[in-house]
N, C-alpha and C positions, 0 to 999 in steps of 0.2 A: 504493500500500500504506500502513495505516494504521500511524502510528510510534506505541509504547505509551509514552505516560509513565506514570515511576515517580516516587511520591512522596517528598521525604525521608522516612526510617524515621520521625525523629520526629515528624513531623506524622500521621503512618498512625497515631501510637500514642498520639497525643491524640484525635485523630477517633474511634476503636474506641473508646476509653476513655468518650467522653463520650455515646456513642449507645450503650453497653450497660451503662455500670454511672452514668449520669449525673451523671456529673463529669470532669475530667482527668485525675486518678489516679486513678479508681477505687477511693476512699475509701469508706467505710460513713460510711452516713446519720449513724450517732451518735458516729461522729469529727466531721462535720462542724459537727454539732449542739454539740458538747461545751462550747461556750464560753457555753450560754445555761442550764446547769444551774445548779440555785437559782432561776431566775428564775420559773419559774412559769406561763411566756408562755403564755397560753390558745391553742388550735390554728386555734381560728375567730374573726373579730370584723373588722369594719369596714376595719383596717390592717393591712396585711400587713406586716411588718419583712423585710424581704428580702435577705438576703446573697449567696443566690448560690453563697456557699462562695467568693470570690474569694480573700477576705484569707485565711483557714483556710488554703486549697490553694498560694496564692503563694510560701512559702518550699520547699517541696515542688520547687513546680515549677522554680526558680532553681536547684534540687540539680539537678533530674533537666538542666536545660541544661548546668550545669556538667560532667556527668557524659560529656553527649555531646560536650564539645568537644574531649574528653581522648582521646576514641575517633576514629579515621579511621572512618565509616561505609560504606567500602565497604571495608575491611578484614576481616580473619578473624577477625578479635578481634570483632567487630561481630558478624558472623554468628554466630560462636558466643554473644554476649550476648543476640541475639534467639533463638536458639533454645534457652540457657535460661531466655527469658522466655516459652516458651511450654509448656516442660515445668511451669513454675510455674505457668500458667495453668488448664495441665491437672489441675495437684495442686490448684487452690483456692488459689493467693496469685496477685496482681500483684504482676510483676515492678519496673515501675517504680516502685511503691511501695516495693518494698525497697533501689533502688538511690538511690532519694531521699532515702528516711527515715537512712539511715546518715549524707547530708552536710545535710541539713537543718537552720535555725539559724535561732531568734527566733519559732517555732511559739509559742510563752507568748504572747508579746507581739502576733504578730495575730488571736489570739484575743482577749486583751482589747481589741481594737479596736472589734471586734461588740460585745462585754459594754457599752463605755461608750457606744457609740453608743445602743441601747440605752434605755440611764441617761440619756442627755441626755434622747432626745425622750419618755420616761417623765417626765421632771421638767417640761416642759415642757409637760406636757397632753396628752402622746396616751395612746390606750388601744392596747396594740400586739398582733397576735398571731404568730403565728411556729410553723412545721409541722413543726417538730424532726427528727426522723431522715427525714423527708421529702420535705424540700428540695431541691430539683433545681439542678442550674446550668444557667444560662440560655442555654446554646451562642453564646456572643458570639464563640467564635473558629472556632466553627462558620463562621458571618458571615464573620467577618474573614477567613479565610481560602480563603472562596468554595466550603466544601462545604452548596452552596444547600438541594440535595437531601435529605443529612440532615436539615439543621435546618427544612425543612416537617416530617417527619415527627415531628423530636422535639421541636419546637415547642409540636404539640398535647400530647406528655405535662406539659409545661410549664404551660399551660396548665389542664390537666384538675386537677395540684396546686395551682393559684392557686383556680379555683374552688370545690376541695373547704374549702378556709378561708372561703370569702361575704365577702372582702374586696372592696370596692371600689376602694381606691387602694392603691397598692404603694410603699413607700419603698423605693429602692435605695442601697444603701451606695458600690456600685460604678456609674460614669460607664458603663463599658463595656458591664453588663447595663442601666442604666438606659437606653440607646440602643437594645438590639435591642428591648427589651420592648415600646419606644415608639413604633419609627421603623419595625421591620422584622417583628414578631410580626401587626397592621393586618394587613398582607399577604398571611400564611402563615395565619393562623388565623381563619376567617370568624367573625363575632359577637366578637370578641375589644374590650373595650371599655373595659378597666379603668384608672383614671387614675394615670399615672406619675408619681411623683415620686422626684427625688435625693436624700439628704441634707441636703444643701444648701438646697435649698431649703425642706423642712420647719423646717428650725432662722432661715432666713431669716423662714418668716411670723410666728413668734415669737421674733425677735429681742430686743425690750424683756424678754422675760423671762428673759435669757441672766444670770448674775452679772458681776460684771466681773472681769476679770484684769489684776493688778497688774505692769506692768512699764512701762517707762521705754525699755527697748530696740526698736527698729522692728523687723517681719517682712519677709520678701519671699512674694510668693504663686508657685507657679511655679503657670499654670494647665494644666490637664488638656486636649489637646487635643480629648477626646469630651466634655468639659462644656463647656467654649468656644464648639468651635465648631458640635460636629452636635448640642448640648441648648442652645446659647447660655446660660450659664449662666458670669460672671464677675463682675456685678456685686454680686449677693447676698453674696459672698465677700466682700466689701470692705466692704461695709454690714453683716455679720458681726463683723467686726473694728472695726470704727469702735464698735459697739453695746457692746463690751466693755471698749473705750478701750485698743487696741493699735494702735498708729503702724504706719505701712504706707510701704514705699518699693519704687520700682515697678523690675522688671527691663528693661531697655531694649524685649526681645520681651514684650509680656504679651499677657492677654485675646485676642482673637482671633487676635492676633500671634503667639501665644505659641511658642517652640521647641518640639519633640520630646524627649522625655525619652532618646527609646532603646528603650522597653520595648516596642512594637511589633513591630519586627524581631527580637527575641530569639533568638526559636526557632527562626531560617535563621540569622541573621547575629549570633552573640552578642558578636563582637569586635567590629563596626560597632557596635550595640548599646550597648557600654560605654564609646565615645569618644564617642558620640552623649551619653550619660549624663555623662559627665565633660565636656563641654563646655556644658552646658547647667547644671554646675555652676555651674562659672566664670560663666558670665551673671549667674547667681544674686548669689555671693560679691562680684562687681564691686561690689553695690551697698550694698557692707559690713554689709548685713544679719544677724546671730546664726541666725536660726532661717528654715528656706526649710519652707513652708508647702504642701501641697500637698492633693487629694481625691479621689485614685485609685490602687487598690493598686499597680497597677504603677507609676505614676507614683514614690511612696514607694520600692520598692525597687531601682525605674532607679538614681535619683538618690542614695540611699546606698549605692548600688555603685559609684557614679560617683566617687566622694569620694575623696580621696587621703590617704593615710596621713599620721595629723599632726594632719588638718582639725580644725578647732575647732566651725565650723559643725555645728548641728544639722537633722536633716532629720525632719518630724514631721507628722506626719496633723494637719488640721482636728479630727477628731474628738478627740486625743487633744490638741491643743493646749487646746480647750474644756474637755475635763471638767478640765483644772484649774483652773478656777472654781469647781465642784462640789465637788472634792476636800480644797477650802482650810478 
């Protein structure tokens, strides 16, 4: 007799979420959009600017974990939150959207993450364009968490938005979409042919024209495990910072080495998760470094959850390290 597994609730309510309303909270397009207003980004051209919606939806999603740790899940109290997340459902709201947005913190600030990213590779020489309320997230944890089947079918919706822009190359902001789009889309979507790029690497081919950033203090890079090691992708990082004349001292695990943030396991295991984070602190801090550096949203918000009250250490996105050269 065949035995039924059941999924964690939370994972059923990311999966539904991201193969009906395409994203993990079931966000509208022009929330997700919201952070490129002003800009102007024409809808079609050459470069697709691609977020994904990572950084947008990350603090969201950190609530909506926090939210579940506090519930026993097979409790009554559960049952009854699932089932008024589905009378909501039925009136026309998500539910885990409202139970996020209540503890939700720092939505400004990874909005402006996208904005300066952006602004860099704007200054920099590219022509970007960017599909506004449009934008699809890229089902990475679709991936990651091995519901294969969806992400064939929502792949191609993926897809079909990427084409409707006549973009050829795709910059990804996020490590994480920047892997499936590259490694695992091939696969699932025949003709699919479009050249990936990170971040990172775009601000790498033009580096010389990066400004410098004035400081005396060394950084630590902590590297991202899906830019490491399944985009290979650590050294640009380093030749990043050398370009702009910021000292670089190395965490004893780095580049292919590198520890786990934490951010991974989150959404089964959010306690593991946060000792995983706060230990991969300390690696960091060992190296008496000021500022821990890093290129992946979740990477970012592991490791500033990971941080102990007190900490002096900063923890700061690439991108937002950079535009202050821009800013000066």
């Amino acid at each position: 007799m065949a035995v039924e597994t059941k999924l964690p609730p939370v994972l059923d309510i990311i999966r539904s979420n991201i193969v009906k309303y395409g994203n993990p909270l079931a966000m509208k397009g022009s929330e997700v959009a919201s952070w490129a207003k002003g800009l102007n980004l024409p809808k079609r051209g050459d470069i697709l600017f691609y977020t994904g919606g990572e950084y947008q939806l990350l603090p969201f999603i950190d609530s909506l974990v926090k939210t579940m740790t506090h519930i026993d899940q097979g409790s009554k109290g559960f049952s009854l939150m699932m089932g008024v997340r589905n009378i909501l459902d039925k009136a026309g709201f998500n539910a885990e959207k409202v139970y996020a947005s209540v503890l939700a913190k720092d939505r400004e600030r990874y909005n402006r993450v996208c904005n300066k990213a952006a602004h860099i590779l704007q200054r920099l020489g590219y022509d970007l364009c960017y599909p506004g309320d449009e934008e699809l997230y890229s089902g990475a944890l679709l991936y990651e968490l091995g519901f294969w089947e969806d992400l064939k079918e929502y792949a191609q919706k993926v897809v079909d938005m990427i084409e409707r822009t006549g973009a050829k190359t795709i910059v990804c902001l996020s490590p994480h979409a920047a892997e499936v789009l590259k490694l695992i889309y091939p696969q699932m979507v025949p003709g699919f042919s479009a050249e990936i790029k990170t971040f990172v690497e775009m601000v790498w081919e033009q580096r010389d024209k990066l400004p410098a950033i004035p400081t005396s203090k060394p950084v630590v890079i902590h590297d991202s495990c899906r830019l490491a090691r399944e985009l290979e992708v650590d050294e640009e990082i380093r030749d990043i910072l050398q370009a702009v004349g910021v000292p670089i001292v190395e965490a004893y695990r780095n580049k292919k080495w590198t520890t786990c943030c934490g951010g991974p396991s989150k959404l089964l295991f959010p306690e593991l998760s946060h000792t995983m984070g706060s230990r991969r602190v300390d690696e960091l801090e060992e190296t008496g470094a000021e500022i821990i550096l890093t290129s992946c949203p979740y990477c970012l918000a592991s490791l500033e959850g990971g941080q102990a009250k007190g900490d002096k250490t900063t923890v700061e996105d690439l991108i937002e390290f950079l535009y202050r050269g821009f800013a000066a």
